[in-house]
C-alpha positions, 0 to 999 in steps of 0.5 A, spaced: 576 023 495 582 026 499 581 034 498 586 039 501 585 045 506 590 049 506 591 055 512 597 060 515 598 059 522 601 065 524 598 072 521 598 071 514 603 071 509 607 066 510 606 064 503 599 060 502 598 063 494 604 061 493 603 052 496 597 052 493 599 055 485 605 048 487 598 044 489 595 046 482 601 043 478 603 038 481 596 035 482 594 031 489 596 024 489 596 023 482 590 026 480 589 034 477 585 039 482 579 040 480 578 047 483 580 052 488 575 054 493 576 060 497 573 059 505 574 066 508 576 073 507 575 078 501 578 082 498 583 084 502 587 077 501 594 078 497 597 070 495 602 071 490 604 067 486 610 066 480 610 062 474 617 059 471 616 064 467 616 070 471 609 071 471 606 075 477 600 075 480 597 077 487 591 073 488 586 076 493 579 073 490 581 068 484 583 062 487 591 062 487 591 056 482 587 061 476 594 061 474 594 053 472 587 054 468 583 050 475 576 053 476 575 058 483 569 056 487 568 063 492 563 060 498 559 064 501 563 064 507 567 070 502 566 077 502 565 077 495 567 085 492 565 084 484 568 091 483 575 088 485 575 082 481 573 086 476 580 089 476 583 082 478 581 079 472 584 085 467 590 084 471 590 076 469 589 079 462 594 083 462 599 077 464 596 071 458 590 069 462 583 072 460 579 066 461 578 067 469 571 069 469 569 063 466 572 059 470 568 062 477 563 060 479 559 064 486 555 062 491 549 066 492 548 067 500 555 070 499 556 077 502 557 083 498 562 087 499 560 095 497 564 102 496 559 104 501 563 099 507 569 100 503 568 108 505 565 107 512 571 101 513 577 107 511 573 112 515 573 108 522 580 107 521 582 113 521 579 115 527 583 110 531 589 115 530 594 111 533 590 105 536 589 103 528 587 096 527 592 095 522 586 094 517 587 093 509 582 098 507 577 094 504 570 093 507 571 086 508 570 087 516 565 093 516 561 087 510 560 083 516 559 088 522 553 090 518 551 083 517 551 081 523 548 088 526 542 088 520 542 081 517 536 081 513 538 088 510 545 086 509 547 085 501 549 078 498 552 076 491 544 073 489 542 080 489 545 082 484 540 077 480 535 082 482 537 090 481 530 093 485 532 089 491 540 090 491 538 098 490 534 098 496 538 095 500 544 099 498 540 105 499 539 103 506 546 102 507 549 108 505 543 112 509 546 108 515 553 110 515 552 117 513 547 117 519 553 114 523 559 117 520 558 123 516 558 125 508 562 119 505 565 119 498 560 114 494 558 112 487 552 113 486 547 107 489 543 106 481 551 107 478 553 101 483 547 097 482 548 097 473 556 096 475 554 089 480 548 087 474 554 087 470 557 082 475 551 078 476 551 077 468 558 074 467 559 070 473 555 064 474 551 064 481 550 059 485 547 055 490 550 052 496 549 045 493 553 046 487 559 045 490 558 037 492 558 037 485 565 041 484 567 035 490 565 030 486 570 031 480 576 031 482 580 032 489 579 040 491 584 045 494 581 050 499 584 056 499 584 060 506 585 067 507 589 071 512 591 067 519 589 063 524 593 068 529 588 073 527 582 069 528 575 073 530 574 069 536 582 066 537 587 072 535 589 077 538 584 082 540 582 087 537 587 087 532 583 082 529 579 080 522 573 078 521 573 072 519 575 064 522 581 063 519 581 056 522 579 050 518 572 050 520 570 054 514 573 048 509 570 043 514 563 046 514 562 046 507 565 039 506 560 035 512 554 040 507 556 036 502 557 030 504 565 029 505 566 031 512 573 028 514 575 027 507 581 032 508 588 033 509 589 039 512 596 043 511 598 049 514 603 055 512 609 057 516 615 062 514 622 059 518 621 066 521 614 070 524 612 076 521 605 081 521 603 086 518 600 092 521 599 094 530 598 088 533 602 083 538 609 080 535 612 078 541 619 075 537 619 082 532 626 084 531 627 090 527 634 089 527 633 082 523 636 084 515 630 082 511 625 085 507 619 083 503 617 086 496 611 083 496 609 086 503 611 093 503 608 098 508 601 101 506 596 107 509 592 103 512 596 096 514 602 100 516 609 096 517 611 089 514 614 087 521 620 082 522 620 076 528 624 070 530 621 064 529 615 063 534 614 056 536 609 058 542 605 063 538 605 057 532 603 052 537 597 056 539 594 056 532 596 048 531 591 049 538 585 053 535 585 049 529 584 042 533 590 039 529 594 039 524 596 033 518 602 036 516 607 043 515 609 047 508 615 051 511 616 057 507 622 062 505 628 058 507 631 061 502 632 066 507 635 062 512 641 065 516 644 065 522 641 072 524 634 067 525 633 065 532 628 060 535 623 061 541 621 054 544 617 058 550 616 065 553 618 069 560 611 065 562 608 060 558 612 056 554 603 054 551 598 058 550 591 056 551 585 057 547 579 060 550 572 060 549 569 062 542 566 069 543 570 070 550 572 076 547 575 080 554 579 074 555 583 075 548 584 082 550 586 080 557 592 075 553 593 081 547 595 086 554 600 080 556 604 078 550 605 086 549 610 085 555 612 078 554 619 077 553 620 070 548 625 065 551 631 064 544 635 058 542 639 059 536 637 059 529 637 051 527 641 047 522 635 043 520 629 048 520 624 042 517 626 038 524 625 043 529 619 046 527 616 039 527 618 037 534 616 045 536 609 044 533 608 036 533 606 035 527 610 034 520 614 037 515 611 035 508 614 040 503 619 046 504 619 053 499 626 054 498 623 060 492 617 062 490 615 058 484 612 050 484 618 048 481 622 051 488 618 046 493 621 040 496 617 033 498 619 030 504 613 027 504 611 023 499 605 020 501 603 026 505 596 027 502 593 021 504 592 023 511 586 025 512 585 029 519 579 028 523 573 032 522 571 031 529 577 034 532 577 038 538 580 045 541 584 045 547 581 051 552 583 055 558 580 053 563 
C-alpha cells in the first residue's frame, strides 16, 4: 500500500486543503483513498478547498478530503476542540454535505482543546503587546503546554466517554489558569462537560490500533497542518507552534501500525513565500501586488505577508524533514514578472538544522534572519525546473487554480516512490 503524506514547506498556506481535496478525486495510483488522517495541529488549521461547483469550505478539523465523501481519521497527535467541530459540521451542512460526523472517527489519547485554554491562550497573547507571537487564537498550544506541564491532568478525547472525570480535570484547569492569569471568561465547567458528552455521543472514539485497520483499506491521505518552517523544534523560535510539522507525526502512526516507509511524501510550496503574522520572512516585499482573500489580516495572526520565492528557506524545510519524494507547487496562476527567485542569503546559501530541543540555538538563527538580506535572481520562465533544481528534489503536480480540476501531472508515476522511513536530518555541528 502506498499511503501519501502531505506537508507545507514553508509556514503554511501554501495551499495543502486544496492538494489534498485534488489526492481524494483523483485517487492514488488508480485506487480511491480510503481516508484522510490528520497528524498535527488543531483547530486552528485553514485548508480551503473549492469544488467545480464553487462550493467552499475552510478545513480546520475535517480532513480536506470531507468534500469527496473520504472518511477523516483525526490521531491523537491532533488537538481535538469538539466545540469547533461542531460548528465545521454545520458549515459542511449548510453547503450539501451533512454526513461529516459519520464519517469521523477520534482517537482517544488525543488531547482536548477547551475554552478555558482557548481564553488563557487569547490572554497571554495579549500581553506580548508588540512581541505577539503571531498566535491563531485557538488554545491549540496552551493544550499542549498544559499537557506537558501536568500530563496526568491534561484532558483528552477518551474523557469525554466519562463526565466525572472530564469535570474534574476541567475544574483543575480553570482554577490553574485563573490562579496564573486572573478572571477569564468561561463557560461554566458542568455546561462544557454536557456540551463534550454530546460529543463523545456522535463521534466514534477510538484506540491507537484502529487506524491499522483504516491502512489496510485502501491508500490513505495524511493531512498536515501549518508549516515545517514553524516546526516546535525546527522553526524559527519563538515564533513557533506547538506541533512537529514535519513528517515524523505521519511516519509514526505508520511504523505503529506496521506500514513504516510505505509512503510517498509530498511536500506544498507557493512559487512565492508568504507568513502570516510576527516572525522572520527574509524575502518579504510589501511592494509585490498580491493579495489572498483566503488569509486576510486578523486580531490574533495579524497581517498575510508577501515575499519572494525563498529557495534557502525552503531547502532547510526539505532539511528538517529528512527529504522529499516529491514538490506540489501551488499558485502559479499568479505567476508574474513582479516574482524574483533567492538561491542564497548575504551569508549562507543553506541553513543547517539543529539539535531537537535546542531551542537557544533556533532563537540565536531567528536574530540572524531579521538582518539577513536575500540574494535574488529574476523570476524563472520554468517555475516547476527551477524550484526543483533549488530544492533537489521533483515537481510532480503544479495548481494553476484552486479546485482539483485546475492541477497539472507532470509526473504520472509519482506515488509509486516511497520515501525511506529511516531518513535522517542534516545538523549544525
Amino acid at each position: 500500500m502506498n499511503h501519501v503524506l502531505v506537508a507545507d514547506l514553508g509556514y503554511g498556506d501554501a495551499g495543502k486543503g486544496t492538494v489534498v481535496d485534488w489526492l481524494c478525486a483523483k485517487g492514488i495510483d488508480g485506487r480511491p483513498v480510503a481516508a484522510v488522517v490528520r497528524y498535527n495541529g488543531g483547530g486552528q488549521a485553514g485548508h480551503s478547498v473549492v469544488l467545480p461547483d464553487g462550493r467552499r469550505h475552510v478545513f480546520a478539523q475535517f480532513g480536506s478530503g470531507t468534500l469527496r465523501g473520504v472518511h477523516t481519521h483525526l490521531s491523537r497527535f491532533m488537538v481535538v476542540d469538539p466545540l469547533a467541530l461542531v460548528v465545521e459540521a454545520d458549515h459542511l451542512a449548510d453547503i450539501g454535505v451533512p454526513d461529516a460526523f459519520d464519517r469521523l472517527t477520534v482517537e482517544g489519547d488525543a488531547l482536548l482543546a477547551t475554552p478555558y485554554h482557548r481564553a488563557a491562550n487569547r490572554a497571554r497573547e495579549i500581553a506580548r503587546g508588540a512581541h505577539r507571537h503571531g498566535s491563531c487564537g485557538k488554545g491549540v498550544g496552551e493544550a499542549m503546554g498544559y499537557a506537558l506541564a501536568h500530563p496526568a491532568d491534561a484532558p483528552r478525547v477518551a474523557d469525554t466517554l466519562a463526565p466525572g472525570v472530564l469535570g474534574a480535570k476541567l475544574a483543575v484547569l480553570r482554577d490553574r489558569l485563573v490562579d496564573e492569569l486572573g478572571p477569564l471568561e468561561v463557560p461554566p465547567v458542568d455546561a462544557t462537560v454536557r456540551a463534550f458528552g454530546a460529543f463523545a455521543a456522535r463521534v466514534p472514539i477510538v484506540t491507537r490500533g484502529f487506524l491499522g485497520n483504516l491502512l489496510a483499506v485502501g491508500p490513505v491521505v495524511f493531512e498536515g497542518a501549518q508549516g515545517v518552517l514553524l516546526d516546535e523544534w525546527h522553526g524559527f523560535h519563538p515564533y513557533t507552534t506547538w506541533s512537529t510539522t514535519t513528517f515524523d507525526n505521519a511516519e509514526t502512526l505508520l511504523g505503529e501500525a506496521g506500514q513504516g516507509g510505505s509512503a510517498t511524501r509530498l511536500g506544498v510550496l507557493r512559487i512565492m513565500t508568504t507568513r502570516h503574522g510576527n516572525g522572520p520572512l527574509v524575502t518579504e516585499d510589501t511592494a509585490l501586488p498580491l493579495t489572498d482573500p483566503n488569509n486576510p489580516t486578523n486580531r490574533w495572526q495579524g497581517r498575510f505577508r508577501f515575499g519572494h520565492f525563498d529557495a534557502v528557506a525552503h531547502r532547510y524545510a526539505v532539511d528538517v524533514c529528512g527529504g522529499i519524494d516529491g514538490i506540489a507547487l501551488t499558485h502559479l496562476d499568479m505567476a508574474s514578472p513582479a516574482l524574483k527567485f533567492c538561491s542564497s542569503y548575504d551569508w549562507t546559501d543553506r541553513l543547517l538544522p539543529g539539535q531537537v530541543g535546542n531551542l537557544s540555538r533556533q532563537e540565536a538563527l531567528t536574530r540572524r534572519l531579521f538582518s539577513t538580506r536575500p540574494h535574488y535572481a529574476a523570476a524563472p520562465v520554468d517555475w516547476p525546473g527551477a524550484v526543483s533544481a533549488a530544492l533537489d528534489a521533483p515537481v510532480v503536480v503544479t495548481s494553476h487554480g484552486p479546485t482539483a480540476d485546475a492541477k497539472q501531472v507532470l509526473r504520472p508515476n509519482w506515488a509509486a516512490r516511497a520515501h525511506p522511513a529511516t531518513a535522517g536530518v542534516r545538523q549544525a555541528s
